[in-house]
C-alpha positions as CSV (number, residue, x, y, z in Angstrom):
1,X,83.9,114.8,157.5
2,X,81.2,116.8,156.6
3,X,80.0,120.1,158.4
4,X,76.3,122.1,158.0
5,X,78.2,125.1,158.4
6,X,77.7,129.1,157.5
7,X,80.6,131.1,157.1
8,X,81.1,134.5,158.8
9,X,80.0,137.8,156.9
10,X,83.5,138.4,157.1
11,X,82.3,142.1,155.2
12,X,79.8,142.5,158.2
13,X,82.9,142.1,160.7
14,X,85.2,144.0,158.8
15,X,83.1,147.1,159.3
16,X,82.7,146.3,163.1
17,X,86.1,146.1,163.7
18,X,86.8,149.6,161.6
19,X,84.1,150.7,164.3
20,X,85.5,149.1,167.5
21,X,89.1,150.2,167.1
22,X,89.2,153.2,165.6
23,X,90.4,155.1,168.6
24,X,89.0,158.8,167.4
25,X,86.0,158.6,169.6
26,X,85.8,158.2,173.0
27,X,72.1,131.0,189.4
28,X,73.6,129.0,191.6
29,X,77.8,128.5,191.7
30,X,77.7,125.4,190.0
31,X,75.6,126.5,187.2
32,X,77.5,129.7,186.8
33,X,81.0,127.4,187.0
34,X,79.2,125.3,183.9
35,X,78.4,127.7,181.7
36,X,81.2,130.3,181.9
37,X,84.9,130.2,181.1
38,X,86.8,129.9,183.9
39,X,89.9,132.1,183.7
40,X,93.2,131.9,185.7
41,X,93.4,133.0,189.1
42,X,96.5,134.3,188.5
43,X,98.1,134.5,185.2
44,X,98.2,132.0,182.8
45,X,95.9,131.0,179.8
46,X,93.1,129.1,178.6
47,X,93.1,127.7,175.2
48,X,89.3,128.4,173.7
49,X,87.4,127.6,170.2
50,X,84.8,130.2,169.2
51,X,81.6,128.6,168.3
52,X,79.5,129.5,165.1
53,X,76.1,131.2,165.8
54,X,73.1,130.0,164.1
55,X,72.4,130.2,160.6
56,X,70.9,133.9,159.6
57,X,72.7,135.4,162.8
58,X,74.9,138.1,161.4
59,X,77.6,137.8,164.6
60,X,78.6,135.0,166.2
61,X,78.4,136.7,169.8
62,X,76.3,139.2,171.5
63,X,77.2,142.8,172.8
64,X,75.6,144.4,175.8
65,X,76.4,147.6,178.2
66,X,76.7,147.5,181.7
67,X,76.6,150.3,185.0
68,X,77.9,149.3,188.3
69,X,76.7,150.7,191.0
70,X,76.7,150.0,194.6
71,X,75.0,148.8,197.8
72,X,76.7,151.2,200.6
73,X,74.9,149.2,203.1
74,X,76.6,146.6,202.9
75,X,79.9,146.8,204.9
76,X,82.2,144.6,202.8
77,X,83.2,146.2,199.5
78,X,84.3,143.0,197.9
79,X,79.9,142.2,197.6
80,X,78.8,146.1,197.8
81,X,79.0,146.6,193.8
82,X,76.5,145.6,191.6
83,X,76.0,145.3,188.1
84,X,73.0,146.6,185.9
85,X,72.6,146.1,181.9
86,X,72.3,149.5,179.9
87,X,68.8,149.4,178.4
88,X,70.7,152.1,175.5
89,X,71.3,149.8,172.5
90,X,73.8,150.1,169.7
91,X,72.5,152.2,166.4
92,X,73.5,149.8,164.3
93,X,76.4,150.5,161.7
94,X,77.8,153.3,164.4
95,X,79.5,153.8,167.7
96,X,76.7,155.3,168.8
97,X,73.8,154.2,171.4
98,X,70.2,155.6,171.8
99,X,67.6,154.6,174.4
100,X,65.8,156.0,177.5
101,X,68.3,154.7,180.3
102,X,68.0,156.6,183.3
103,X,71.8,155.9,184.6
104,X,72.8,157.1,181.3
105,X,70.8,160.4,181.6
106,X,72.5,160.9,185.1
107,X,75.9,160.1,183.8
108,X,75.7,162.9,181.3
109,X,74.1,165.1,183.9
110,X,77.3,164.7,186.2
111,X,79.6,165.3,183.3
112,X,77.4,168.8,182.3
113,X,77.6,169.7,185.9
114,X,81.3,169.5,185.8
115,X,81.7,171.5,183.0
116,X,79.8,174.4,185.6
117,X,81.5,173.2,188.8
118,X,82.9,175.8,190.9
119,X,86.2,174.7,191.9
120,X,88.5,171.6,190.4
121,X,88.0,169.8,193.2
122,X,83.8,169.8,192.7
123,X,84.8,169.1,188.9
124,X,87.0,166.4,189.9
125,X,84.5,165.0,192.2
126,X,81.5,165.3,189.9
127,X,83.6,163.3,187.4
128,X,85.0,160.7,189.6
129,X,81.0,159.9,190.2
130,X,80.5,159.9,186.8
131,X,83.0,157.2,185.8
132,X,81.5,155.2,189.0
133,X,78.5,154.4,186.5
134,X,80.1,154.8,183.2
135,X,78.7,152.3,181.2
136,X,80.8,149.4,179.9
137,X,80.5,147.4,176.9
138,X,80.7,143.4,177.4
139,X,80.6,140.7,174.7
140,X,79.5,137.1,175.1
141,X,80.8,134.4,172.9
142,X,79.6,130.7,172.1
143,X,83.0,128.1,172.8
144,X,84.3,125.3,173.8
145,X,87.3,124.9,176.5
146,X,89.9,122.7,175.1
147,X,91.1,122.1,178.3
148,X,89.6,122.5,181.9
149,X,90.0,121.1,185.3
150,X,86.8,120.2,186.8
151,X,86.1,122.3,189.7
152,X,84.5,119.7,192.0
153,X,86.0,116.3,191.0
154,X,89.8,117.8,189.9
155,X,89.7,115.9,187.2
156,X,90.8,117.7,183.6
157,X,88.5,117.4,180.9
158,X,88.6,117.9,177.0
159,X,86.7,119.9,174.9
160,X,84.3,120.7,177.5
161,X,81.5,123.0,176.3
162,X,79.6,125.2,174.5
163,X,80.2,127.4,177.3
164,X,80.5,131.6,177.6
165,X,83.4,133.8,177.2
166,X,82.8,137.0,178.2
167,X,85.2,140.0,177.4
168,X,86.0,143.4,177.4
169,X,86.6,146.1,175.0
170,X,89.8,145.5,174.3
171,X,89.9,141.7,173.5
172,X,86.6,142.2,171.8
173,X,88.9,144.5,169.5
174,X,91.4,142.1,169.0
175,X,88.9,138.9,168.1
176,X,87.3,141.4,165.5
177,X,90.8,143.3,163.9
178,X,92.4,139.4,163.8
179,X,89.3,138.2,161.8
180,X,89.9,140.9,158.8
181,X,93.4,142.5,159.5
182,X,94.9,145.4,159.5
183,X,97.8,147.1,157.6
184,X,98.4,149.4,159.8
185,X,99.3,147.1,162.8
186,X,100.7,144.6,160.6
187,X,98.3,141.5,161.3
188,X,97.3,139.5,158.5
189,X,93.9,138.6,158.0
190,X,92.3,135.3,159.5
191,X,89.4,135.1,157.8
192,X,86.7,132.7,159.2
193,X,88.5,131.4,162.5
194,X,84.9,129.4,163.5
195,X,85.2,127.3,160.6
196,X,84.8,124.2,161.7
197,X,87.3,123.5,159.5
198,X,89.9,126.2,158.7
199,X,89.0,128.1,162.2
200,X,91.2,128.9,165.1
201,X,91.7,128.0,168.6
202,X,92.0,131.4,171.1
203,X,94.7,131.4,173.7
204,X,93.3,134.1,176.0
205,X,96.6,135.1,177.9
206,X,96.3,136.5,181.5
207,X,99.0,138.5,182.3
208,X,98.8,141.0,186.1
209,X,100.0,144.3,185.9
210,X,99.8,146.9,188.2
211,X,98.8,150.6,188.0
212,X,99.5,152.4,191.3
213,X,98.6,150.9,194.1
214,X,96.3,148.2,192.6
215,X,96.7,145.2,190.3
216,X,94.4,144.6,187.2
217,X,94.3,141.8,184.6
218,X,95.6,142.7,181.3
219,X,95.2,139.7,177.5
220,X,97.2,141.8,175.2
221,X,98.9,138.5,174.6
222,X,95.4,136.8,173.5
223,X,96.3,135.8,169.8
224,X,94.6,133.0,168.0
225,X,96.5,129.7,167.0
226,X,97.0,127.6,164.0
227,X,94.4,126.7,161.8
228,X,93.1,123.2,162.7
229,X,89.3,121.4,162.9
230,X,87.2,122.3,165.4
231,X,86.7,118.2,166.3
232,X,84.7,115.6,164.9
233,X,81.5,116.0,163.0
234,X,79.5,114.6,165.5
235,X,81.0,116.9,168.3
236,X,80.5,119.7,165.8
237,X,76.6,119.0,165.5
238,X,76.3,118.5,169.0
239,X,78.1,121.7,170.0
240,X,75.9,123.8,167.6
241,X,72.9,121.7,169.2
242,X,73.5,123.3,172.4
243,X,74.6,126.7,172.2
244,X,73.6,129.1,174.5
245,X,71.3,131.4,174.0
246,X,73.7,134.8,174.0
247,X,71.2,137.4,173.1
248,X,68.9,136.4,176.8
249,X,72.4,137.5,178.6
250,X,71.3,141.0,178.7
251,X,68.3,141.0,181.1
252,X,66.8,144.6,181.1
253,X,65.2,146.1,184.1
254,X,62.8,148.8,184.0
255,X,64.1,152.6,184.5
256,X,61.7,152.0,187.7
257,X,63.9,149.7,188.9
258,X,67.5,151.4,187.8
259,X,66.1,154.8,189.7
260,X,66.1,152.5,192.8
261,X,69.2,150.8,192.5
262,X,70.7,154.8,191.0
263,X,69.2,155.7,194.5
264,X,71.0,153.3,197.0
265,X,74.0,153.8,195.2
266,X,74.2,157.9,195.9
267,X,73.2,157.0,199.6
268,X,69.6,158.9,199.0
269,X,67.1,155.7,200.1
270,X,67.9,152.2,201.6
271,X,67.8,149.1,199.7
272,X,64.2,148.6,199.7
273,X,63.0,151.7,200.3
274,X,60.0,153.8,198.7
275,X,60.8,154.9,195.1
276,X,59.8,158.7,194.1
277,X,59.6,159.6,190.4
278,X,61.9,159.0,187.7
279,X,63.3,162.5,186.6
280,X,63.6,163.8,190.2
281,X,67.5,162.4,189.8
282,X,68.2,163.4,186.5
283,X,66.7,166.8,187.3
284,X,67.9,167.9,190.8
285,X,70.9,170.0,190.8
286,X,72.6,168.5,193.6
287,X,74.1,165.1,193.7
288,X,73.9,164.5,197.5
289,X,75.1,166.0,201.0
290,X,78.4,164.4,200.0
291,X,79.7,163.7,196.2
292,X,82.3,161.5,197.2
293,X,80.6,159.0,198.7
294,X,79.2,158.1,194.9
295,X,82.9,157.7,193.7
296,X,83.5,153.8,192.7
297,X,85.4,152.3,195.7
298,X,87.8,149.5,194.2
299,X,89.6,147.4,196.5
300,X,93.1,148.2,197.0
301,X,95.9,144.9,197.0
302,X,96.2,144.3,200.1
303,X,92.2,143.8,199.8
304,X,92.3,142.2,196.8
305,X,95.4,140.0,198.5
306,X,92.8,139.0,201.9
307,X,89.9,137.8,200.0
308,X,87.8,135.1,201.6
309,X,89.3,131.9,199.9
310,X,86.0,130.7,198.5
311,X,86.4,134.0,196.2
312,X,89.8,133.5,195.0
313,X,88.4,129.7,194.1
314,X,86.1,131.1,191.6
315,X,87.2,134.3,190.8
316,X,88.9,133.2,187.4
317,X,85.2,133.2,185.9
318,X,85.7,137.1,185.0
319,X,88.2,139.0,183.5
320,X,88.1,141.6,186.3
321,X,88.0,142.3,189.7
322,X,84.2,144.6,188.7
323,X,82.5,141.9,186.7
324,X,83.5,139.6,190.0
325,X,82.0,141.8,192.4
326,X,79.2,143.4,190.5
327,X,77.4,140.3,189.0
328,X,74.2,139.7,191.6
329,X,73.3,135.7,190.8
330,X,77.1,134.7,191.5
331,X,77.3,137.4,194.6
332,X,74.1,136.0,195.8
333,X,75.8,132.2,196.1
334,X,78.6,133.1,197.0
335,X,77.1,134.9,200.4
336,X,75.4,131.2,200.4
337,X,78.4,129.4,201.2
């Protein structure tokens, strides 16, 4: 078989993942069922094959930054949060991001005003608002689904794809350290693992641990497999036909917009409501009448446990319960149903 095929700047990756683990720094449901990977409810795995990027692309996925920030209007906590891409962008070769992102600017304002608070629990309360709106980095992937259960007809399909993975910090971490190794953990080096060739399958592992009174997700487990060939040729040339375009992912609003959304979230103006300038927020001293009512609420078990069922069908499209609740096209359908 033969493959049009460019390798990975393994030397590009190796630098990112010195970068992302060295731990010294701090559209409709059935569109969004057909273009994501759907995850386990529960735990379990899903067997994956990362995809190539085009030729001249120096990563094979895309990174973006994310704030969630909520709606207090809305009564039910499990649609309240929302989710809003960072318009700071990565200086490139660092771990390090520059920009003129308004949530960003308030984010550092809370932490500054900690630092002055007058008591612990005004520290503690500035800084519980703070990590509210922390931004987040996400990662989208190009793959294919070795396996998948379709989620209208119940019938299991192969090699169903290109569609997008999207991940966290941590498995980001993991894809990038398994690529070029590391001596210090004792993991060999993979090398190329989109070869269509030589690559690797990904067995993202779900495990559920909990951590007080909540449960979260946790892919620690998430290891690649064997080398083996992606598929045939022609799948090959028809997967790369198709990929999705990773970098349009990250739709940017204007600061305009974020002060709005920044507003409704710390209770100041109703969804909707008339806008005043941009640096009154990052300027004023105060945060509101009442600090903790900008804390992040995050549904407790027994909330997580009484879902509606048409959530728990389709929740397995994120990796956690804030990408579930905070993404506004799949909120938006789901109030639909």
């Amino acid at each position: 078989m033969s493959f049009d095929y460019e390798p990975l700047d393994i030397s590009a990756i190796a630098h990112e993942s010195q970068l992302i683990n060295d731990d010294s720094g701090s559209t409709g449901k059935s569109k969004y069922l057909e273009t994501y990977v759907r995850l386990p409810q529960e735990e379990g795995f899903v067997l994956v094959r990362f995809l190539p990027g085009k030729k001249g692309q120096k990563f094979f996925w895309a990174e973006t930054r994310t704030h969630s920030l909520t709606n207090p209007s809305i009564a039910d906590p499990m649609f309240r949060r929302r989710t809003f891409h960072c318009r700071n962008t990565r200086i490139e070769g660092t771990k390090k991001y520059s920009g003129d992102c308004i949530i960003c600017k308030y984010y550092q304002k809370l932490w500054r005003d900690s630092d002055a608070a007058r008591s612990e629990k005004e520290k503690e309360e500035l800084q519980s608002a703070a990590r509210a709106i922390k931004p987040t980095e996400r990662y989208y992937y190009n793959c294919i689904v070795r396996s998948e259960k379709d989620f209208n007809s119940g019938e299991t399909k192969k090699n169903v794809g290109p569609k997008i993975y999207s991940c966290g910090v941590q498995v980001y971490g993991k894809i990038v350290r398994s690529i070029t190794g590391d001596e210090k953990l004792g993991e060999p080096r993979l090398g190329d693992v989109t070869h269509p060739k030589t690559g690797r399958d990904f067995r993202i592992v779900k495990k559920i641990k909990a951590s007080g009174n909540r449960d979260f997700p946790n892919y620690d487990l998430s290891k690649f497999e064997e080398s083996s060939v992606v598929g045939t040729a022609d799948e090959f040339r028809q997967w790369m036909d198709n990929l999705h375009d990773l970098q349009s992912l990250r739709v940017i609003k204007s600061n305009e917009e974020l002060t709005t959304a920044l507003k409704v979230h710390l209770g100041q103006i109703r969804e909707g409501g008339d806008d005043d300038s941009l640096s009154e927020i990052v300027n004023n001293s105060k945060i509101s009448s009442n600090v903790k009512d900008h804390v992040a609420e995050r549904p407790a078990k027994q909330e997580v446990a009484s879902k509606p069922a048409k959530v728990e069908a389709i929740e397995g499209n994120m990796d956690d319960l804030a990408d579930l609740v905070g993404n506004d096209d799949f909120m938006k359908e789901l109030s639909g149903l």
